[in-house]
N, C-alpha and C positions, 0 to 999 in steps of 0.2 A: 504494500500500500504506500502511495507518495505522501513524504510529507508535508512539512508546512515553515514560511519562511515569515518572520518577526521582523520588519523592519522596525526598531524601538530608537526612541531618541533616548540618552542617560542624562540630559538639560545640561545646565551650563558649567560641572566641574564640581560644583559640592554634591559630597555622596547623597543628603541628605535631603538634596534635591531633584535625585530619580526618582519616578514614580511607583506607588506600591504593585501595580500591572507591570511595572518592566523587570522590578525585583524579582518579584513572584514567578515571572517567566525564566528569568536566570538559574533560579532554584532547581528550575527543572525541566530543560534545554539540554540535548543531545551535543548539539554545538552550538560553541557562542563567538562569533566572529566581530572582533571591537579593531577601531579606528584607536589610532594617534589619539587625535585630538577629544575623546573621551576625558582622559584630565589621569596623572598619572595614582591622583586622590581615587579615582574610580577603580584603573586598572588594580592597583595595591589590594583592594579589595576581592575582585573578581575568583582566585582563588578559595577563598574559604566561603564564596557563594554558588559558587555553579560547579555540579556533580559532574557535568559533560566537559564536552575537551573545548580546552582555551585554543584559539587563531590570533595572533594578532597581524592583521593587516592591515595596518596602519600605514598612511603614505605623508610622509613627509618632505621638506622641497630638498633634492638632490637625493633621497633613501625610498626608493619603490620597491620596495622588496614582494609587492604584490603589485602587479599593475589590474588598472579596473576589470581589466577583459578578466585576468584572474579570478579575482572575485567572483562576478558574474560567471561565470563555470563551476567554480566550488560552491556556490551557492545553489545550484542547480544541482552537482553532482550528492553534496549532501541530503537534497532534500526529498532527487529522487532514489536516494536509497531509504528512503522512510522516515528520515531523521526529522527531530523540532529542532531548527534553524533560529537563534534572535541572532539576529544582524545589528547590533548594536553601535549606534553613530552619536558623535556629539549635539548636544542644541536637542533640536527638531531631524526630523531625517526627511524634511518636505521644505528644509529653511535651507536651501544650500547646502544641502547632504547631500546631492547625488540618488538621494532616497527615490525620487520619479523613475529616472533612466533601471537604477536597479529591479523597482518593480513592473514597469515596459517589459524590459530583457525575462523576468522572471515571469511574468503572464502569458508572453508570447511561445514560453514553454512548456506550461501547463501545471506552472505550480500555483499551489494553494498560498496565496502573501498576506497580510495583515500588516496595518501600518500601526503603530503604539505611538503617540505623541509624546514630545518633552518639551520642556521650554527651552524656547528658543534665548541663544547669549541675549538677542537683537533686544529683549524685553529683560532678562535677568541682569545683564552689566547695566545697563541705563537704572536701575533698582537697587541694585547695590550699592552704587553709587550715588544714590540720593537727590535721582534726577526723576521726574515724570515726564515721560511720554507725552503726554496730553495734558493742558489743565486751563480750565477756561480764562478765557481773558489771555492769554500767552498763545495753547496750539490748539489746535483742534485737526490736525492732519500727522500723518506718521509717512514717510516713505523710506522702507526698506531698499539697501542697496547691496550688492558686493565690492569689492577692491581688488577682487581677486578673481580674474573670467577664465576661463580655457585659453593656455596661450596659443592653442593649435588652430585655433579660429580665426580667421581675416576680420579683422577689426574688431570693436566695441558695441556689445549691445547696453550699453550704459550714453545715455545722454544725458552728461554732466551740463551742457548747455540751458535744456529742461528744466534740470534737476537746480538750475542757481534762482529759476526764478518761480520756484514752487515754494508758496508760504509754509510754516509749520516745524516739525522736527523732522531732520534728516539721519539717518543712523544707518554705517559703515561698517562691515562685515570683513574681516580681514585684508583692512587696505592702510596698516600701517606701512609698508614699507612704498607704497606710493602715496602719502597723505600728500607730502609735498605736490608732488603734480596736481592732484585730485583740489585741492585747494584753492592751486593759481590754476586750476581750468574755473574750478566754482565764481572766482574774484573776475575770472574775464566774461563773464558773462553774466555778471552784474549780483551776484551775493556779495553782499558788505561783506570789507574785510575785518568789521569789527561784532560780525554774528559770533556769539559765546561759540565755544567751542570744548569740548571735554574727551581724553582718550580712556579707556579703561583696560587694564593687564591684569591678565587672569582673573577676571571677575570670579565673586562670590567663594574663593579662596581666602586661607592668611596670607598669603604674599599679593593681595588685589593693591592696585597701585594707582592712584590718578592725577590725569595730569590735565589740568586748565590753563583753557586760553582762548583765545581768538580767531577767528578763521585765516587772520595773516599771519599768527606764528605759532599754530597749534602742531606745525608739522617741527617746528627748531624746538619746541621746549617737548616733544617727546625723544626727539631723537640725543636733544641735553640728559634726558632726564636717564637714559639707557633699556627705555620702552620696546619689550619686543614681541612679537606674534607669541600667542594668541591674542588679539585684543579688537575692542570696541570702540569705534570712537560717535559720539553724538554731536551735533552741531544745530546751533535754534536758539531761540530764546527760555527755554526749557532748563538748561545748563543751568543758569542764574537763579530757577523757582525759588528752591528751600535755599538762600546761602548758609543757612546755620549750620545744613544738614549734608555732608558729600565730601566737605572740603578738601582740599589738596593734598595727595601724598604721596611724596617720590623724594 
């Protein structure tokens, strides 16, 4: 009989904030196939919670020790030998997981998928950090972006041009190491270069880190500060709501 594949998000890095469904399914998973970027607070754990066999296929920039096609055939070969599959990804696995394409590939060959939600960074670093998303009189719009596309692709499905003159909070999904660019594209196309600006590293961890600024030097004082991937950055009038509450720490 074929089995069944879990695509579960593990949320944004504290254990504490997997959900009691994805737990539960750990416990008792044939295999459990976890990402990198799961949080190493997670993986440390995975061991004394899941009976079945640990994968880590984790892809990190210059370390593919799984490339996706990979995946995507072990995911497939496990499942049709019967096994229960959690395919366990950071965030959300529908937020920039790759979680879509995987379960595409996975339907088109007759496996049984289930998606498990977790929270996404996009909402838990902005949270952690003492920032709201929304709040009247300030935003009332949210747009999620990447930093981070397929570099295999012919151009940009990101219109930062768009994106400078949409009111509200903007929030940046792994695009420190291009904030610079991403910044003075926002500044040329007409977002104030004095929109608040906040990055956040390793959210909802002890080591979470944050760094304020502005939209014209929120890219120098992260890279001052020695800010590195994973991290969030938010940009809006938002950054500023609670000043009591987030403040600066790097």
């Amino acid at each position: 009989m074929a089995g069944k594949v879990y695509l579960a998000g593990a949320g944004p890095g504290d254990p504490e904030l997997m959900s009691i469904k994805v737990r539960n399914l750990l416990e008792i998973a044939d295999t459990v196939m976890h990402d990198a970027l799961i949080g190493e607070e997670i993986t440390d754990t995975l061991p004394n919670i899941c009976s079945g066999e640990l994968i880590n296929c984790g892809k990190r920039k210059g370390d593919h020790s799984y490339t996706q096609e990979d995946i995507n055939d072990l995911l497939v070969e496990e499942a049709s030998s019967g096994k229960m599959v959690v395919r366990l990804k950071g965030g959300d696995p529908f937020v920039f997981g790759r979680g879509g394409e995987e379960m595409s590939f996975l339907k088109r060959r007759g496996i049984e998928v289930e998606v498990v939600s977790g929270i996404t960074s996009a909402i838990a670093a902005p949270a952690a950090a003492g920032i709201p998303l929304t709040q009247r009189k300030v935003a009332s719009q949210v747009t999620l972006v990447t930093g981070h596309e397929d570099p295999t692709k012919e151009g940009s499905d990101v219109n930062w041009g768009d994106l400078a003159k949409i009111n509200g909070t903007l929030v940046i999904l792994m695009g420190i190491t291009k904030l610079g660019p991403i910044s003075e594209e926002l500044m040329e196309n007409g977002r104030s270069p004095s929109t608040p600006a906040a990055t956040i590293e390793k959210a909802t961890l002890r080591e979470q880190r944050i760094v304020k600024g502005e939209l014209k030097d929120i890219a120098s004082r992260v890279e001052k500060a020695g800010i590195r991937p994973p991290g969030t950055t938010v940009m809006g009038e938002v950054v500023n709501a609670i000043p009591e509450f987030g403040s600066e720490e790097h």
